[in-house]
VMD Tcl script that builds the backbone (N, CA, C; Angstrom):
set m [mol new atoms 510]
animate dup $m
set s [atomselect $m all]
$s set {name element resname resid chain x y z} {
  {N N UNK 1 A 28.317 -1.104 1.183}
  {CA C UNK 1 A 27.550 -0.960 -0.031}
  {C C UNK 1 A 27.565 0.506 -0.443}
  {N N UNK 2 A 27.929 0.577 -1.776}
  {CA C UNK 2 A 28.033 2.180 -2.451}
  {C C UNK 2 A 26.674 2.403 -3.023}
  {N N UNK 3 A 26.119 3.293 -2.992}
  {CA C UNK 3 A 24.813 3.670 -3.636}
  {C C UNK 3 A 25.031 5.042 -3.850}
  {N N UNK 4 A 24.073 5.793 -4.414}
  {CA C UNK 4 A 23.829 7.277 -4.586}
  {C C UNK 4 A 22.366 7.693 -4.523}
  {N N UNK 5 A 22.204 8.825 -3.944}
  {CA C UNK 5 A 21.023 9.510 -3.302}
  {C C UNK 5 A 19.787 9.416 -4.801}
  {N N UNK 6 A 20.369 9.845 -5.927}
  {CA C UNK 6 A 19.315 9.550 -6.474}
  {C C UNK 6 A 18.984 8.117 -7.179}
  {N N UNK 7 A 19.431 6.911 -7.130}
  {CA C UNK 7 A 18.811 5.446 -6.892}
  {C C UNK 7 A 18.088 5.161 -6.091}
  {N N UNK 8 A 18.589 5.548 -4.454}
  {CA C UNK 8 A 17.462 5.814 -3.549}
  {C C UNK 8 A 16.176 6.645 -3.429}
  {N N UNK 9 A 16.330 7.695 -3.944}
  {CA C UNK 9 A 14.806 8.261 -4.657}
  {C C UNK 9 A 14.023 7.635 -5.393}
  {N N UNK 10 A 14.900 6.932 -6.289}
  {CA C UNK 10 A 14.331 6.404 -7.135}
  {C C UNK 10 A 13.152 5.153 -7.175}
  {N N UNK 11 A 13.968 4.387 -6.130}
  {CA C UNK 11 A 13.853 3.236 -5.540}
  {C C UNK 11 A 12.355 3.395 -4.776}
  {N N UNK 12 A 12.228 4.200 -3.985}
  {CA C UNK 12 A 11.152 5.235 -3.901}
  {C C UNK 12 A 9.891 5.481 -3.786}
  {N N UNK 13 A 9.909 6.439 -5.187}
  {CA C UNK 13 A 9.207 6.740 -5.963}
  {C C UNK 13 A 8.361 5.413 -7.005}
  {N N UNK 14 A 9.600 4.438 -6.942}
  {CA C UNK 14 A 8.945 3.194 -7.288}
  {C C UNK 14 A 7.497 2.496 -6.576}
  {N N UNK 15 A 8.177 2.210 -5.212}
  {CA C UNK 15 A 7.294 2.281 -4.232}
  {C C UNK 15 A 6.256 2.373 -4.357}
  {N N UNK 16 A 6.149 3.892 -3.987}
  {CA C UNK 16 A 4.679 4.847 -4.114}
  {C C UNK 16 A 4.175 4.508 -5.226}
  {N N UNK 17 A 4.909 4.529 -6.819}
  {CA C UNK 17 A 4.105 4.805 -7.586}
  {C C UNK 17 A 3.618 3.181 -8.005}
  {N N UNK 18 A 4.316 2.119 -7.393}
  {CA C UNK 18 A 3.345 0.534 -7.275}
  {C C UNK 18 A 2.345 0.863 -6.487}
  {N N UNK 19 A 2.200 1.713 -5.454}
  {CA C UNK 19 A 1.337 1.345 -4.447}
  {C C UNK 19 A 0.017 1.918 -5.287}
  {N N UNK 20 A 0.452 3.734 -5.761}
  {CA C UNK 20 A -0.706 4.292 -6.104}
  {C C UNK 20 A -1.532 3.696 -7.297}
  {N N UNK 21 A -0.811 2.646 -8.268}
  {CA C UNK 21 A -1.563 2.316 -9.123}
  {C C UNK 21 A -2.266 1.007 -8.752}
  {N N UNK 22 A -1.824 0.458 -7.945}
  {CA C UNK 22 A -2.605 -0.583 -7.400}
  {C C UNK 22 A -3.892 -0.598 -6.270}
  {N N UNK 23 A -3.776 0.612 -5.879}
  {CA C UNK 23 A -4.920 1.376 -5.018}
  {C C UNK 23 A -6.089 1.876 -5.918}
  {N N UNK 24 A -5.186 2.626 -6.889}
  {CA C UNK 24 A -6.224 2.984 -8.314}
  {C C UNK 24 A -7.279 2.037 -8.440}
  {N N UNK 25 A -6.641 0.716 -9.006}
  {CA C UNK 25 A -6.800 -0.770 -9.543}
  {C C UNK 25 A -8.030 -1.020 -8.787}
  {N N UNK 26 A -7.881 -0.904 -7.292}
  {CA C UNK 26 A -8.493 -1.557 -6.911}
  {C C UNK 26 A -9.678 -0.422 -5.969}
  {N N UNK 27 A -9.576 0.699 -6.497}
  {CA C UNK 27 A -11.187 1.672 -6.425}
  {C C UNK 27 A -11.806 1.015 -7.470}
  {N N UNK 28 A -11.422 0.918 -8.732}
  {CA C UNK 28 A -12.297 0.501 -9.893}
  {C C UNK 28 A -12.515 -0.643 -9.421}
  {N N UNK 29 A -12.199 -1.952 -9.099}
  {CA C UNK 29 A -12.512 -3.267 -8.747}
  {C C UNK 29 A -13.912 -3.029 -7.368}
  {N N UNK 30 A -13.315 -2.121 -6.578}
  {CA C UNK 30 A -14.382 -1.436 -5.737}
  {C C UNK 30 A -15.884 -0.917 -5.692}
  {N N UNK 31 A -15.532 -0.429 -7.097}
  {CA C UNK 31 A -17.029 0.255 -7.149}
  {C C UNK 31 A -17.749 -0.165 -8.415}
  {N N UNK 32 A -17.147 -1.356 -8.824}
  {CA C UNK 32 A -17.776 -2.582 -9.480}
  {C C UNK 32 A -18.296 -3.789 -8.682}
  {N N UNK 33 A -17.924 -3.442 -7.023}
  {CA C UNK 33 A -18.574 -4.593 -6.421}
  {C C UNK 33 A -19.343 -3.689 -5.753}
  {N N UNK 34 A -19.092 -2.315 -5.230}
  {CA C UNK 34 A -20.042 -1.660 -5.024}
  {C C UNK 34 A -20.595 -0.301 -5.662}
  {N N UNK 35 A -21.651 -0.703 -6.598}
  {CA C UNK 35 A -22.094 0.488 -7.532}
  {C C UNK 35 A -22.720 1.594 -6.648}
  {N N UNK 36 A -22.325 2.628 -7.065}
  {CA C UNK 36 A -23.334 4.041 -6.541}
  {C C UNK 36 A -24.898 4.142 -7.421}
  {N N UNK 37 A -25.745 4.066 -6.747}
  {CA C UNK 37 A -26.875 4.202 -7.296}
  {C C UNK 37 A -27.721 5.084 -7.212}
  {N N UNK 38 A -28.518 5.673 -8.159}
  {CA C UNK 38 A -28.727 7.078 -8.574}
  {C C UNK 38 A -27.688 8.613 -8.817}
  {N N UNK 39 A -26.926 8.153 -9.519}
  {CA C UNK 39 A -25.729 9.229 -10.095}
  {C C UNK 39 A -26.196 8.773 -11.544}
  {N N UNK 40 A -25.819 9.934 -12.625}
  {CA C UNK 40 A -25.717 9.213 -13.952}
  {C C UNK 40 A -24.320 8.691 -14.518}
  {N N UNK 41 A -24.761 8.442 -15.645}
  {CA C UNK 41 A -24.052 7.159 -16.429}
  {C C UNK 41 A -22.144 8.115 -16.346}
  {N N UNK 42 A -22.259 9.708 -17.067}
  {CA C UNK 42 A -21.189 10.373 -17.309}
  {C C UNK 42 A -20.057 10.263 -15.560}
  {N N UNK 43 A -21.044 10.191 -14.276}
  {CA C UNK 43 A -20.716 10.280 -12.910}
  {C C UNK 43 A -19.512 8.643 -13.057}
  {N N UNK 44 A -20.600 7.763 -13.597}
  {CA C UNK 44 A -20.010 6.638 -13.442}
  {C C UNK 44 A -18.653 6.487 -14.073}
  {N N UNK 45 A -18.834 7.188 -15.618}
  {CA C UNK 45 A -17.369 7.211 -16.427}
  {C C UNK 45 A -16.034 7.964 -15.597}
  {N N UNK 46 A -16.251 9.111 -14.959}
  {CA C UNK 46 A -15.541 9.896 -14.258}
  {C C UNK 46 A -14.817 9.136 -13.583}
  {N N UNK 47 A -15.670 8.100 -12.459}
  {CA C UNK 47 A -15.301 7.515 -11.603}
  {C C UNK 47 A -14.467 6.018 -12.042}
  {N N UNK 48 A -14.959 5.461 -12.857}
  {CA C UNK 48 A -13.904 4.556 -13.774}
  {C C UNK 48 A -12.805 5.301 -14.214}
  {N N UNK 49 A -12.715 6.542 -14.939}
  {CA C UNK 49 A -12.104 6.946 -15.731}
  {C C UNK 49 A -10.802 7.806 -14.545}
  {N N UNK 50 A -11.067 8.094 -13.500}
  {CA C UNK 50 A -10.399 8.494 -12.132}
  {C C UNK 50 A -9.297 7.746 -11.883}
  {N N UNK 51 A -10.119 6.201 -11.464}
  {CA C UNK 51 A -8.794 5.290 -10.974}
  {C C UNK 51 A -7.939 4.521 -11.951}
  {N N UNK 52 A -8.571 4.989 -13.998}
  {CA C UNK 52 A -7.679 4.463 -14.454}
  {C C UNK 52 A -6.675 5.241 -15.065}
  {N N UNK 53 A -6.619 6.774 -14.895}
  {CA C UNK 53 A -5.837 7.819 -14.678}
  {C C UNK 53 A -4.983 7.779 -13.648}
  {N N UNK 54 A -5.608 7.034 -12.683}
  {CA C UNK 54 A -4.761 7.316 -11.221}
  {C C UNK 54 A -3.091 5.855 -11.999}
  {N N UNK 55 A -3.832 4.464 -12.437}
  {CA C UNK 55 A -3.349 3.412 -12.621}
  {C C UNK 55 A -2.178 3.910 -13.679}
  {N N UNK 56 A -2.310 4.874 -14.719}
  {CA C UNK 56 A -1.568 5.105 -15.901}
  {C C UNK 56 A -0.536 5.857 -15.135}
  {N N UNK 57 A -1.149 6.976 -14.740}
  {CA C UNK 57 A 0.426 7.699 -13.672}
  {C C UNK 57 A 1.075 6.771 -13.054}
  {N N UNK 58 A 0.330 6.027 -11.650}
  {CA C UNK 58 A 1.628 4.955 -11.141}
  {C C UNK 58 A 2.326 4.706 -12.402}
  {N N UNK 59 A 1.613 3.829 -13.898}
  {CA C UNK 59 A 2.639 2.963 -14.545}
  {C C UNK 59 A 4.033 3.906 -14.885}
  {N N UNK 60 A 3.919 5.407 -15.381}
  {CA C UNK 60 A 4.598 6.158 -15.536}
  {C C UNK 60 A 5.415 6.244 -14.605}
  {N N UNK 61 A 5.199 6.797 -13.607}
  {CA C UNK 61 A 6.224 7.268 -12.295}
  {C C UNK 61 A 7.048 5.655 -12.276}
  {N N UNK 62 A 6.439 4.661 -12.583}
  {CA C UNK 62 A 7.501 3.335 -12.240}
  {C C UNK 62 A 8.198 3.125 -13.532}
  {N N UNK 63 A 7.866 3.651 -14.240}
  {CA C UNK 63 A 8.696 3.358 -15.898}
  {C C UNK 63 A 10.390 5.036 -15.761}
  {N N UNK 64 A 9.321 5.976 -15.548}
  {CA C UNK 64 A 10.480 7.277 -15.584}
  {C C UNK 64 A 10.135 7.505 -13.813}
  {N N UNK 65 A 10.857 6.789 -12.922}
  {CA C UNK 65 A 11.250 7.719 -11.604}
  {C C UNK 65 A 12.011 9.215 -11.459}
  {N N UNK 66 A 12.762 9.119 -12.570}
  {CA C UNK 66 A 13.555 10.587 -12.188}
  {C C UNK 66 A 12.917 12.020 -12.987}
  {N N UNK 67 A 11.667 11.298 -13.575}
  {CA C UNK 67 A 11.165 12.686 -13.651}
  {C C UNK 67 A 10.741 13.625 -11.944}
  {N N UNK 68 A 10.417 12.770 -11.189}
  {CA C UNK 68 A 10.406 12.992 -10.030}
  {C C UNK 68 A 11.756 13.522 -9.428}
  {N N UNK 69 A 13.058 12.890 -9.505}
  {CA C UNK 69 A 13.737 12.779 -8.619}
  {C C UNK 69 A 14.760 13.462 -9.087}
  {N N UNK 70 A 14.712 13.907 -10.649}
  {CA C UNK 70 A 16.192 14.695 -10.852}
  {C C UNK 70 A 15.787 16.494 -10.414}
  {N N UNK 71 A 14.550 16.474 -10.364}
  {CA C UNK 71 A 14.509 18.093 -9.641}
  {C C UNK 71 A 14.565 18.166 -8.434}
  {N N UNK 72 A 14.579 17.133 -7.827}
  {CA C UNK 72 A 13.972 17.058 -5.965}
  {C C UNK 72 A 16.072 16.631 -5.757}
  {N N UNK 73 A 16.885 16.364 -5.863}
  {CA C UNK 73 A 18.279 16.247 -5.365}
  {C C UNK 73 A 19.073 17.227 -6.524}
  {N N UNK 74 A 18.934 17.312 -7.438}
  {CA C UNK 74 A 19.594 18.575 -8.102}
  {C C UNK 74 A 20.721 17.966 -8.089}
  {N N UNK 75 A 22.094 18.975 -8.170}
  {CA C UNK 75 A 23.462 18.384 -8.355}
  {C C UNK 75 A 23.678 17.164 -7.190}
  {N N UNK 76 A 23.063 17.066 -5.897}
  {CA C UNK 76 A 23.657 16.533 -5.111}
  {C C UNK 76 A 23.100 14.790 -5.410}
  {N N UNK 77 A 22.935 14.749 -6.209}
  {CA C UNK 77 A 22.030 13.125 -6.544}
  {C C UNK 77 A 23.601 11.820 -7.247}
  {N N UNK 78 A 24.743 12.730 -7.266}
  {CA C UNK 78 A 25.361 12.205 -7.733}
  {C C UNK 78 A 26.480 11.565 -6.932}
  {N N UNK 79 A 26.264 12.329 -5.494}
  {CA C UNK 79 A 27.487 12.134 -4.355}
  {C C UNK 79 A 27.129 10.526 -3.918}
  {N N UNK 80 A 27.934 10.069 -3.364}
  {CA C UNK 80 A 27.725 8.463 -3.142}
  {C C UNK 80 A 28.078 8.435 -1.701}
  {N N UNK 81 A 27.178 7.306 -1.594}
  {CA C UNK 81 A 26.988 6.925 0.471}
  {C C UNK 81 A 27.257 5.559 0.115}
  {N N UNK 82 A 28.091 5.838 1.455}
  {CA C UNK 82 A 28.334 4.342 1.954}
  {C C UNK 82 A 28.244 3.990 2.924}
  {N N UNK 83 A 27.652 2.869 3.324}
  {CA C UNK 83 A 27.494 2.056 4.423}
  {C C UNK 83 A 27.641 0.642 4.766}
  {N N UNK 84 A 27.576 0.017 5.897}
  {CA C UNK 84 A 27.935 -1.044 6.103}
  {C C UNK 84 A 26.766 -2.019 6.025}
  {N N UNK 85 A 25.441 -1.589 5.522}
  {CA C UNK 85 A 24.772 -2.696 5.406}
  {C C UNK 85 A 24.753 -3.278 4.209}
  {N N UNK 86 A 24.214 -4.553 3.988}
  {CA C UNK 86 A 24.657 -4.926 3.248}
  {C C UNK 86 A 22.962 -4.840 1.972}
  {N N UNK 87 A 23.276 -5.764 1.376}
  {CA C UNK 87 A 21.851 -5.441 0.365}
  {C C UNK 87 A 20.786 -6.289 1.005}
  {N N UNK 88 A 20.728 -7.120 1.420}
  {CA C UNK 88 A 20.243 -8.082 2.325}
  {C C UNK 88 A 19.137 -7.006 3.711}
  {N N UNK 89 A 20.259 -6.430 4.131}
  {CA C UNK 89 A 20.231 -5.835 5.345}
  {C C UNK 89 A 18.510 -4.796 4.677}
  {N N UNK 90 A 18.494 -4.183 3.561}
  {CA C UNK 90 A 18.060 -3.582 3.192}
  {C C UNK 90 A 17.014 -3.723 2.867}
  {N N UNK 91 A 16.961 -4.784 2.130}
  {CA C UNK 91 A 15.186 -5.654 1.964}
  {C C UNK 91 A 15.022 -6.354 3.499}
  {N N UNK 92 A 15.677 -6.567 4.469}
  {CA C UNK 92 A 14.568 -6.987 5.343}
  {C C UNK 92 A 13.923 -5.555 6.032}
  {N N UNK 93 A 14.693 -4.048 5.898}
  {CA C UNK 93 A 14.504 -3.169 6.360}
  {C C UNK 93 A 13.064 -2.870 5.635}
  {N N UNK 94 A 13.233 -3.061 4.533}
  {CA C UNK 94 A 12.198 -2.222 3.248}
  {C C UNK 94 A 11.017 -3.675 3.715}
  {N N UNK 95 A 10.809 -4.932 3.705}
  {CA C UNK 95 A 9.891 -5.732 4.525}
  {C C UNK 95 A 9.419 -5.669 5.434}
  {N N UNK 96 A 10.134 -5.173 6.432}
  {CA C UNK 96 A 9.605 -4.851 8.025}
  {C C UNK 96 A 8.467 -3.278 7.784}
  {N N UNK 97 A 9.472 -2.286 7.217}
  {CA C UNK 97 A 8.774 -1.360 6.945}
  {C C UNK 97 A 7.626 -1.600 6.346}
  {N N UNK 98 A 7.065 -2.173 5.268}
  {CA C UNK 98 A 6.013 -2.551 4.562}
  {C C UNK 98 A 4.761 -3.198 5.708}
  {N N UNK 99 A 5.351 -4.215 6.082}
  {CA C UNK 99 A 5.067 -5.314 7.259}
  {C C UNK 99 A 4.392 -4.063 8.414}
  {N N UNK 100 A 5.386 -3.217 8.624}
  {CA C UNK 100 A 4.495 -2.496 9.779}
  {C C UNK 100 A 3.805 -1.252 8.766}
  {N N UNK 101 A 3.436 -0.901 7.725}
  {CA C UNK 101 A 2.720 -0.085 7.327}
  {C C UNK 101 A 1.122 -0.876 6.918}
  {N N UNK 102 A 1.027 -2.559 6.710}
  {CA C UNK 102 A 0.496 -2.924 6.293}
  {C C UNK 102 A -0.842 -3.257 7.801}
  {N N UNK 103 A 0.256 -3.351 8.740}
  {CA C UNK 103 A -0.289 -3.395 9.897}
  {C C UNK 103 A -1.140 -2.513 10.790}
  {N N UNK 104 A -0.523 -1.248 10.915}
  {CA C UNK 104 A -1.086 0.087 10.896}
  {C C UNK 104 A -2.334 0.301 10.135}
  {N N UNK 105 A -2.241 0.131 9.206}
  {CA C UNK 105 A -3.762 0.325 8.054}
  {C C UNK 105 A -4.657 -0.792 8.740}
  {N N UNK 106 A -4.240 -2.140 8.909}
  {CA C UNK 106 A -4.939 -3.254 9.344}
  {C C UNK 106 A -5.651 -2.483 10.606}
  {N N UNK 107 A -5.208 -2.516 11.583}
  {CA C UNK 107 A -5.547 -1.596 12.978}
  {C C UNK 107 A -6.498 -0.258 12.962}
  {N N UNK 108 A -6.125 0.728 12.066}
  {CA C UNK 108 A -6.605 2.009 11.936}
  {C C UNK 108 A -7.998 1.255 11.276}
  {N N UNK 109 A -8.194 0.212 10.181}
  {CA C UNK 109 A -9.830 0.175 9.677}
  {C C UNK 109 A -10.225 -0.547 10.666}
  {N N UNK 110 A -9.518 -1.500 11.753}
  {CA C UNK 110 A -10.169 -2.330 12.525}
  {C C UNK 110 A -11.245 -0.980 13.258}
  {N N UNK 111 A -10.209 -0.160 13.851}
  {CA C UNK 111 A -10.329 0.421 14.868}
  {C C UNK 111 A -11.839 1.344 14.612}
  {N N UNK 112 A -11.936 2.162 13.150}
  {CA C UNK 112 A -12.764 2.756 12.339}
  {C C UNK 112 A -13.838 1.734 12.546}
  {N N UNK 113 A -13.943 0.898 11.875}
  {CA C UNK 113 A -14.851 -0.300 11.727}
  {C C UNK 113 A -15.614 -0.272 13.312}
  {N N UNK 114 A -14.701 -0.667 14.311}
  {CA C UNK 114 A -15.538 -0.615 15.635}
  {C C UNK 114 A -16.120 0.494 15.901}
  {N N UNK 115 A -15.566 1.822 16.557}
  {CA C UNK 115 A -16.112 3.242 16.388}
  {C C UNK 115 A -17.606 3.064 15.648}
  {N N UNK 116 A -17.618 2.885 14.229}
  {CA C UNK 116 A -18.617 3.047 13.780}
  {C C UNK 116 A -19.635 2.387 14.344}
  {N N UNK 117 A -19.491 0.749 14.249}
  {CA C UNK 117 A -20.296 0.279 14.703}
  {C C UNK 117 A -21.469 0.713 15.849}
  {N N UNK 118 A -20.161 0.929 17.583}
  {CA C UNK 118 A -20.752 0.875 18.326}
  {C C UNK 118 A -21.119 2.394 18.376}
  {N N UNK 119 A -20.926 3.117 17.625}
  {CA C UNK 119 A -21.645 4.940 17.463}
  {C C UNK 119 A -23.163 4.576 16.891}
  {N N UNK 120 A -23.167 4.094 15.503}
  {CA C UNK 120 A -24.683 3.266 15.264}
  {C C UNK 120 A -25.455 2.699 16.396}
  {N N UNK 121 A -24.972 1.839 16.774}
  {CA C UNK 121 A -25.590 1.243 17.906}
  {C C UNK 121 A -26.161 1.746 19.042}
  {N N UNK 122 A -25.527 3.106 19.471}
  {CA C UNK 122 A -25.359 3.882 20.755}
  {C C UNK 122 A -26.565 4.711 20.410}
  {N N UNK 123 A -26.707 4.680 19.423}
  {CA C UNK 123 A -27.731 6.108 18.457}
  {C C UNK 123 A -28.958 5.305 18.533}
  {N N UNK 124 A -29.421 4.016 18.515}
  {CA C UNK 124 A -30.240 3.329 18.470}
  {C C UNK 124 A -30.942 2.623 17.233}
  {N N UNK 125 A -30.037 2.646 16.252}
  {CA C UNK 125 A -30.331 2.276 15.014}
  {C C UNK 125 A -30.207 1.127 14.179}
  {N N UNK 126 A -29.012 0.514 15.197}
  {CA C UNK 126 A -28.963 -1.031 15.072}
  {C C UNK 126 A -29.671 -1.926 15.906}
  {N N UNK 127 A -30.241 -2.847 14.940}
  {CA C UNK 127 A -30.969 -4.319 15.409}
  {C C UNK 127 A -30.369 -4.811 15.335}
  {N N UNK 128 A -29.900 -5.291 17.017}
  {CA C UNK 128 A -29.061 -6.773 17.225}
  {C C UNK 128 A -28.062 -7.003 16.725}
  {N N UNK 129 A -26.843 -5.635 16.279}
  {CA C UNK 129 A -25.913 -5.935 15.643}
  {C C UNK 129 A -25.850 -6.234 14.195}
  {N N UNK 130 A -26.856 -5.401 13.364}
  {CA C UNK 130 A -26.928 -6.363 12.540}
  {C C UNK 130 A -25.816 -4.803 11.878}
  {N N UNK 131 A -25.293 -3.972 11.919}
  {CA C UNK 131 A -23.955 -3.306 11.323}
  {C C UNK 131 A -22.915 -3.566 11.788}
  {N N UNK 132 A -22.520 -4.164 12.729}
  {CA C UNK 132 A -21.225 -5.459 13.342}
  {C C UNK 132 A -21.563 -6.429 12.281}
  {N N UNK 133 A -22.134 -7.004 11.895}
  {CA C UNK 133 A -22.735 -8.133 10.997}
  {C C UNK 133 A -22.591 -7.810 9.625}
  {N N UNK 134 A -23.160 -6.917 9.188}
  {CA C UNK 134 A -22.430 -6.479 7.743}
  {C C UNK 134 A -21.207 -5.979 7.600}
  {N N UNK 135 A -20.828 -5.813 8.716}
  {CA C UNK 135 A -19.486 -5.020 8.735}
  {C C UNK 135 A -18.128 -5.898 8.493}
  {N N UNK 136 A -18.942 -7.330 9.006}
  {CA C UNK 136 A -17.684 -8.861 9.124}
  {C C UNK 136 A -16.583 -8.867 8.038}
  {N N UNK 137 A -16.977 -8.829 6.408}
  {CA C UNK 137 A -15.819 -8.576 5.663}
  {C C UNK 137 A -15.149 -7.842 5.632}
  {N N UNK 138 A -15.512 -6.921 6.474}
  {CA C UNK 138 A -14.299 -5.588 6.278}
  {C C UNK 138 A -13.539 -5.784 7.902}
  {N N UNK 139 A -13.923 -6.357 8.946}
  {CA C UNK 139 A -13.243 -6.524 9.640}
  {C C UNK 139 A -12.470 -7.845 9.847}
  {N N UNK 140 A -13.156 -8.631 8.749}
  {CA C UNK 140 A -12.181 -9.633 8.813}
  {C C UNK 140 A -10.775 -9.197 7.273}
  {N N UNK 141 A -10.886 -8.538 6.398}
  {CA C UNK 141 A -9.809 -7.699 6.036}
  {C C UNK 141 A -9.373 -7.375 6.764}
  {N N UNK 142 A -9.484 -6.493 7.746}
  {CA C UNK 142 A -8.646 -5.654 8.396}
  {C C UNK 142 A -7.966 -6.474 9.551}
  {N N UNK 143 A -8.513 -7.715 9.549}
  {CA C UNK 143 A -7.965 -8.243 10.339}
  {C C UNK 143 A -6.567 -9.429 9.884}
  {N N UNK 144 A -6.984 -9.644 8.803}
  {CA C UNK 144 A -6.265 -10.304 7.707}
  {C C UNK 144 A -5.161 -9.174 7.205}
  {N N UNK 145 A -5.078 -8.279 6.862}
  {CA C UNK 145 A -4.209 -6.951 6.799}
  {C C UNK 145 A -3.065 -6.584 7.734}
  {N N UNK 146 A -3.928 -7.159 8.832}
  {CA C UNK 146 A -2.942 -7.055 10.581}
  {C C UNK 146 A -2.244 -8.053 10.635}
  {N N UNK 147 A -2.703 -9.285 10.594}
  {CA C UNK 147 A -1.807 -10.087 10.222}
  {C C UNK 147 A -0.919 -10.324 9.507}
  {N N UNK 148 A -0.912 -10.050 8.182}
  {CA C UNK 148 A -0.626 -9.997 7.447}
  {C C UNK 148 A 1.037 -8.786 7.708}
  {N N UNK 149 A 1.065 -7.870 7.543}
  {CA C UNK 149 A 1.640 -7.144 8.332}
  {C C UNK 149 A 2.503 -7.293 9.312}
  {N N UNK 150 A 2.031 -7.673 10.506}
  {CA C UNK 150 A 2.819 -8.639 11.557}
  {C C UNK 150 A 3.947 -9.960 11.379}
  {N N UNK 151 A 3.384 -10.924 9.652}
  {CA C UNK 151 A 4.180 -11.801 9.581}
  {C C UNK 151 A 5.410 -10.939 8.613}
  {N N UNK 152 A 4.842 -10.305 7.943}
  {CA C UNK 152 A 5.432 -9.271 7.176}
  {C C UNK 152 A 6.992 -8.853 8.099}
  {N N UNK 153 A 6.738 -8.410 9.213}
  {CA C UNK 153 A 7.804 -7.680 10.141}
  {C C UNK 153 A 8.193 -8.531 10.706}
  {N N UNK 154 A 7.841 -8.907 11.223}
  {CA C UNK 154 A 8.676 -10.618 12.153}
  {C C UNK 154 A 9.012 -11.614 11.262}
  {N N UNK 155 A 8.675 -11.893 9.929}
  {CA C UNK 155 A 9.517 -13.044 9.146}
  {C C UNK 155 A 10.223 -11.965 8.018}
  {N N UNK 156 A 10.902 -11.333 7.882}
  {CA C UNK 156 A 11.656 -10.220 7.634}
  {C C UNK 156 A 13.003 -11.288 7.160}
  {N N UNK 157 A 13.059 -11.699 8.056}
  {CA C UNK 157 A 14.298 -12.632 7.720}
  {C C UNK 157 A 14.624 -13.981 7.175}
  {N N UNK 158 A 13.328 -14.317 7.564}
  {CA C UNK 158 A 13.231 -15.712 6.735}
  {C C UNK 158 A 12.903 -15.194 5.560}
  {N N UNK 159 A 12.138 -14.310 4.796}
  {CA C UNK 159 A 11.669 -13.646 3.733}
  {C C UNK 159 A 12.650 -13.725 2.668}
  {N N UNK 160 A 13.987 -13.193 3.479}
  {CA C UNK 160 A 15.318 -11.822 2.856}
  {C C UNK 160 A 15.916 -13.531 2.179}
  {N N UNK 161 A 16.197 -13.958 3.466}
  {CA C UNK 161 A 16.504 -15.555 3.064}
  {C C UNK 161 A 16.177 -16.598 1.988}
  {N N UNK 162 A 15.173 -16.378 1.748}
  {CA C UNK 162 A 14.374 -17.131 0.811}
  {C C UNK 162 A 14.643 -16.631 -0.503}
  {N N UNK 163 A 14.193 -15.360 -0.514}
  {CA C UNK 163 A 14.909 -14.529 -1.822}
  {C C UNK 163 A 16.092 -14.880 -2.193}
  {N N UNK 164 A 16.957 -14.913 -1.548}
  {CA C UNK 164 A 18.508 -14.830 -1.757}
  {C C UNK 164 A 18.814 -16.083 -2.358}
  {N N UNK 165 A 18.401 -17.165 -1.723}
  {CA C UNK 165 A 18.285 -18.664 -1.933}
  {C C UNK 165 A 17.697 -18.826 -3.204}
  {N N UNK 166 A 16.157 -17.848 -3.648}
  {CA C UNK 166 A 15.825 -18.725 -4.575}
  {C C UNK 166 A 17.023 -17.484 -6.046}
  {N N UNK 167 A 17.299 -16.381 -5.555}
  {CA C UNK 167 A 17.961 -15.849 -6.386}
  {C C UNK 167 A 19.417 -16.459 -7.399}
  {N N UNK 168 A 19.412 -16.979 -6.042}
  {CA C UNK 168 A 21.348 -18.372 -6.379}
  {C C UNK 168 A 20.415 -19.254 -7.345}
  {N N UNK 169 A 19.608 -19.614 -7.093}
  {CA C UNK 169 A 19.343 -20.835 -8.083}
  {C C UNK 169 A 18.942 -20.539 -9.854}
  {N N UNK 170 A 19.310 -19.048 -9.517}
  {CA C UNK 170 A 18.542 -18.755 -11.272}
  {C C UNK 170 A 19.586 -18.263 -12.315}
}
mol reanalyze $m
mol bondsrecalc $m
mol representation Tube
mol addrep $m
């Protein structure tokens, strides 16, 4: 497969800039399920007005990638690589990768989530668990995240497969 260094930037920058606007997306979805209370009204606009600044850049960076990428490779964006994998080979790489980044995050809030808990607890401030207990949706996210993640990297191939299959049919 022939490619060139700056498609792969590009490719990227795509990435990131899906991820960052969908992270955006979903602070605002966030702090509409959980309001800050006692800030004023202008605090609140900021904070809407934050993640839908954050949402407009992703859309940008995914509409023009090479505003990013034609200063970051310069002349050399034009030389071409080749290798023996194939395109296939590549999305289960870019799945697995995802798959284990999705997993990692799953783990790191599990892990946060406990810490906290049993630090509360240790301090003497929890009754009977009851911050393990409020804590359940976020550790069952994070636990759903891990999973999630895990099938992500291990069905990598049935995934790549499926794509390909439903791609022939269109």
């Amino acid at each position: 497969m022939k490619t060139t260094l700056y498609s792969i930037l590009c490719a990227a920058v795509r990435i990131a800039a899906l991820l960052f606007a969908v992270e955006s997306l979903l602070s605002i979805v966030g702090y509409f399920m959980n309001p800050v209370s006692g800030v004023s009204m202008p605090v609140h606009w900021v904070l809407i007005g934050g993640g839908l600044f954050g949402a407009a850049v992703g859309l940008v960076l995914w509409l023009y990638p090479g505003w990013l990428v034609r200063p970051a490779v310069g002349r050399a964006g034009h030389e071409v690589f080749e290798s023996p994998l194939t395109a296939e080979d590549f999305q289960r790489i870019g799945i697995c990768l995802l798959g284990v980044w999705f997993a990692v995050d799953g783990i790191r809030s599990l892990v946060y989530l406990l810490i906290r808990s049993s630090a509360i607890s240790s301090q003497g401030y929890d009754y009977a668990g009851i911050t393990l207990a409020m804590s359940a949706p976020d550790i069952a996210a994070a636990l759903a995240l891990t999973v999630v993640g895990i099938s992500l990297t291990l069905g990598s191939r049935g995934l790549v497969g499926l794509l390909v299959r439903l791609r022939s049919r269109s």
